[in-house]
C-alpha positions, 0 to 999 in steps of 0.5 A: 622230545619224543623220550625214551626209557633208558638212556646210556651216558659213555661209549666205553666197554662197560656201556658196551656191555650194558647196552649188548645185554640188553640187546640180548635178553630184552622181552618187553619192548625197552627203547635205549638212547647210546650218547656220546661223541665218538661218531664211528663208535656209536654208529657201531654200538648202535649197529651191534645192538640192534643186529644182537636184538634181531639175532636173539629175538629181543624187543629192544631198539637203539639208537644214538645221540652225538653229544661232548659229554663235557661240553657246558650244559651237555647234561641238560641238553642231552635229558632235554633231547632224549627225555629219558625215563632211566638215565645209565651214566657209564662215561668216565675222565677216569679209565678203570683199567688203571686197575691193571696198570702199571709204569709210572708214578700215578698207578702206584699211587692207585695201587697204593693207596686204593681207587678212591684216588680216582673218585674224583675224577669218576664224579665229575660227569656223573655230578654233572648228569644228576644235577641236570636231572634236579633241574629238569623236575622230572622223575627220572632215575639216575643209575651211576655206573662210575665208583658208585660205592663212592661217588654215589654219596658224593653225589647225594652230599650235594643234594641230587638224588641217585638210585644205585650203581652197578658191578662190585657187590654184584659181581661177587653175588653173581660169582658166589651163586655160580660157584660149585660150592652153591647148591642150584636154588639156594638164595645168596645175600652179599654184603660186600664193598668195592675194596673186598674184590681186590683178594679175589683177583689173587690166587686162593693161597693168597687172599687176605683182609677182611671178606665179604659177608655171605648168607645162604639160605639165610644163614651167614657163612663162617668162612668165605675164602674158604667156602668160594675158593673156586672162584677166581676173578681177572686182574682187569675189570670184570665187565662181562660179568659188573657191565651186564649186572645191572641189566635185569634190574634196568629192564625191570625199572623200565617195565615196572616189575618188582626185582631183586638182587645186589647193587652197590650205592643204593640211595648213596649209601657206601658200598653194596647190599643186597636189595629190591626193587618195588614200585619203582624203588630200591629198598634194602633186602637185608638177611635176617639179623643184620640192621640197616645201620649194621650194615651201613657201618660195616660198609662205610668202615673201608673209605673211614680207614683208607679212601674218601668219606664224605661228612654229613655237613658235605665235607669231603676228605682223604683217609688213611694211606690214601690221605697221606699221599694226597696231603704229600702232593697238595698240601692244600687237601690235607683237610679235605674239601667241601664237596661243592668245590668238586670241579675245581678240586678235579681240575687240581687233581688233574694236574696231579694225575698229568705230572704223576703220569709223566714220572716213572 
């Protein structure tokens, strides 16, 4: 096992994104493993990165590891052969493109009832991944790409320890700092959960519900529809800007260097925060004024109305409008789930998801 410093779990277009931006701004040497089990796949992410750190003079190396991310003990097989320091755990049974679909009774049932009808099936491998590294008794840093502002707590009600996420806070602290309504310089502080970005796929005229917080320069803004009106996000998932988000702060973990910046899921908190990272942990890096339990309530009140919470004692359970469809179709989930029965209550979930997706 020769080890690497960081490992991405998924072949998809947001470990794509992850794995060419490293490619592209790496200046300390980082050597990152790409697994998965799509052959001719890898063999071009590989390819691609490695041609993008030669073109842009990066100190990043690639290479691949073929494993069935859902194969018995792939999780364990996959840390024992690559001995990572950093695990990026970006593979899915669930797309995020049902985001932006439509046609059939299983996206409505997204569309109605929010994202967190797909936290579930988001947790499956990322569960499996932070089990193999409770197991393996090493320090290895687990970053869940897959719904973090849910799955990481999921995943933290079952024991295991998961750092952060990347994307949904970050792209609006990103999107914020870019606009033209930031002067170049100013310091900008988020507080926002996966459900704010929805308003901001709609045109200006027709943003509603509640808003994300802002700060700059420390002081809060009274209105933030109105202060980012420039800013304008696709109705598909923003992977050019969540995928490379997480980037910077990977590079840092891996050369020990102190970061600061918004992740979502910290520590399997709900939604996202601003944060830092030193000596090789993230802290909250809340503005002045606003307390950790402030800021954790504000973000947990969004799956407490609608979504998926999970209790204190691991009991996981449907709210609000996303609840009441659930119940609708298997009764049996109408009080919920003990966060330990995950794999079979996905199993349950995927026959729901099979029939709904038969039915226009």
């Amino acid at each position: 096992m020769a080890g690497c410093d960081i490992l991405i779990s998924g072949t998809g277009g947001f470990a794509a994104r992850i794995a060419f931006d490293i490619a592209a701004t790496a200046r300390e040497p980082v050597d990152v493993v790409i697994a998965g089990r799509n052959l001719e796949r890898l063999n071009w992410l590989r390819t691609a990165a490695n041609a993008r750190a030669a073109l842009f003079g990066a100190k990043a190396r690639f290479t691949t590891h073929a494993i069935d991310l859902l194969a018995p003990d792939a999780s364990d097989t996959l840390l024992a052969a690559t001995g990572p320091r950093i695990v990026v755990q970006a593979a899915s049974i669930q797309t995020s493109q049902v985001i932006a679909q439509s046609g059939n009774a299983w996206t409505r049932l997204v569309a109605e009832g929010g994202l967190s009808a797909t936290a579930v099936f988001q947790a499956l491998i990322s569960a499996r991944v932070a089990a193999a590294i409770t197991r393996c008794g090493k320090p290895v840093t687990l970053v869940n790409c897959s719904f973090p502002d849910v799955v990481n707590g999921m995943i933290r009600a079952m024991g295991h320890e998961v750092a952060c996420g990347m994307g949904n806070v970050a792209i609006l602290s990103n999107v914020f700092a870019g606009s033209a309504a930031v002067p170049a310089g100013t310091a900008v502080k988020v507080l926002a959960h996966y459900q704010n970005l929805s308003a901001w796929r709609r045109r200006p005229e027709e943003r509603d519900g509640r808003a994300p917080r802002v700060w700059l320069d420390g002081e809060e803004v009274a209105d933030v529809y109105a202060r980012f009106a420039d800013i304008q996000l696709t109705p598909e998932p923003v992977i050019e800007i969540s995928g490379a988000s997480g980037v910077p702060m990977l590079l840092a973990m891996a050369a020990g260097r102190p970061w600061q910046g918004h992740v979502p899921g910290p520590d399997g908190l709900p939604g996202g925060y601003p944060v830092r990272l030193a000596g090789g942990r993230l802290e909250l890096d809340l503005p002045p004024g606003l307390t950790r339990e402030d800021a954790i309530a504000w973000n947990a009140s969004f799956e407490a109305a609608n979504g998926l919470v999970v209790s204190s004692q691991g009991r996981a359970s449907f709210t609000g409008i996303l609840g009441g469809r659930v119940a609708g179709h298997i009764p049996e989930l109408r009080d919920g789930f003990d966060i330990r029965e995950l794999e079979a209550v996905c199993e349950t979930l995927l026959g729901l998801r099979e029939t709904l997706m038969r039915s226009a």
